[in-house]
N, C-alpha and C positions, 0 to 999 in steps of 0.2 A: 418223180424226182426231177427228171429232166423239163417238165414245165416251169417247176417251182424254181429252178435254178436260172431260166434264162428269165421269167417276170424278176427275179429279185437281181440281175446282172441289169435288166435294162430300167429297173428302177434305181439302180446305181447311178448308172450313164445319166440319166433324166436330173437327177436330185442335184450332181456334181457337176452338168453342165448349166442347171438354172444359175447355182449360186456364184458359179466361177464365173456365166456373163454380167452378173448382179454386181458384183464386184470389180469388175473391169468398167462397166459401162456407170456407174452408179459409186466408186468408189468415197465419197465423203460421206454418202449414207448409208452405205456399208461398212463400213467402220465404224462410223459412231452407233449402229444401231447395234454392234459387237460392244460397243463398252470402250474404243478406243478413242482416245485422244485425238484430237486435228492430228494428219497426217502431213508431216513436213516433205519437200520434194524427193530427197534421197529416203525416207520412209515409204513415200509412195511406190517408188520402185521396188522394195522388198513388199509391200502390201499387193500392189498389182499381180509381182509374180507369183508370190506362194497364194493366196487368195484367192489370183484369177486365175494366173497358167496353171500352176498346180492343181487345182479343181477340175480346169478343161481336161489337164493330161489322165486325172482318173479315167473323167468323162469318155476319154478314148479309148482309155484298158476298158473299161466294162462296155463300152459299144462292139469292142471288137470280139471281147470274149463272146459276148449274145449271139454275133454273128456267124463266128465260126464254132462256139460248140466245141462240145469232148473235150478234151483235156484242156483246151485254153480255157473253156469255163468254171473247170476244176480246179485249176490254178487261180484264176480268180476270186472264186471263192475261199481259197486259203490265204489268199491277199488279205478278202473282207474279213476272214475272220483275227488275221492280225494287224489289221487297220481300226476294225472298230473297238473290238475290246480295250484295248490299251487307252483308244480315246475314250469312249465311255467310265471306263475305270477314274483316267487324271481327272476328264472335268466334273463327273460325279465330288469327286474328294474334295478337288478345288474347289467346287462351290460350297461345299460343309465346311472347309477350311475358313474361308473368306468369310464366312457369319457376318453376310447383309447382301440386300436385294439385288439380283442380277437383271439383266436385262432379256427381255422376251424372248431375243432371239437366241442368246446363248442357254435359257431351258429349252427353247425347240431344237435346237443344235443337240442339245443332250438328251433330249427322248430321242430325236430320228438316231441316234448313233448305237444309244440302248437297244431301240427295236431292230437296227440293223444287224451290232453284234449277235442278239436274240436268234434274229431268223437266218443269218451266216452258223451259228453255231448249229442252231435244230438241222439243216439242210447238211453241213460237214457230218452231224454226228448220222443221219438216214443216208449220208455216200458210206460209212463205213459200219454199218450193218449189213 
């Protein structure tokens, strides 16, 4: 358990610091390859932060849990499990709501968030057995 739990903390760390530099460094094609609209200057500001900082700041919880282990990476994982689910749940809907073709990245945003809820829930539910 304690393997499975730090490969899927530093694949956290890994996945949340690619997209959050992708989006800091790269932001007009970040965005449009989400689906959004040209980003006006004061947009940009709210896009950089949640987007980038917000990504990186995951990036730093799940770096630190991996590192230090036991209960920080416990806690982590009950992060990811109420991180992802809720995301997988809305943009699963969202996308059956919308009925028409989304863009690449937001299906691949929506399987890694599925398989994340996935492997967060199996690994909470084999800590409390």
């Amino acid at each position: 358990m304690t393997g499975g739990l730090t490969v899927f903390l530093w694949a956290n760390a890994v996945l949340y610091a690619g997209f959050g530099l992708f989006c800091l460094v790269r932001p007009a094609k970040a965005s449009g390859a989400l689906g959004l609209c040209t980003i006006r200057p004061r947009g940009l500001v709210e896009f950089l932060t949640v987007y980038g900082g917000m990504q990186l700041a995951f990036a730093a919880f799940f770096t630190q849990a991996a590192l230090r282990g036991g209960t920080a990476a416990v806690e982590a994982l009950w992060f990811a499990v109420c991180l992802y689910v809720p995301l997988a749940l809305i943009r699963w809907i969202s996308i059956v709501r919308m009925r028409q073709a989304m863009p690449a990245l937001i299906l691949l945003l929506g399987a890694m968030e599925t398989l994340m809820a996935g492997f967060a829930l199996g690994l909470a539910w084999a800590l409390l057995a």
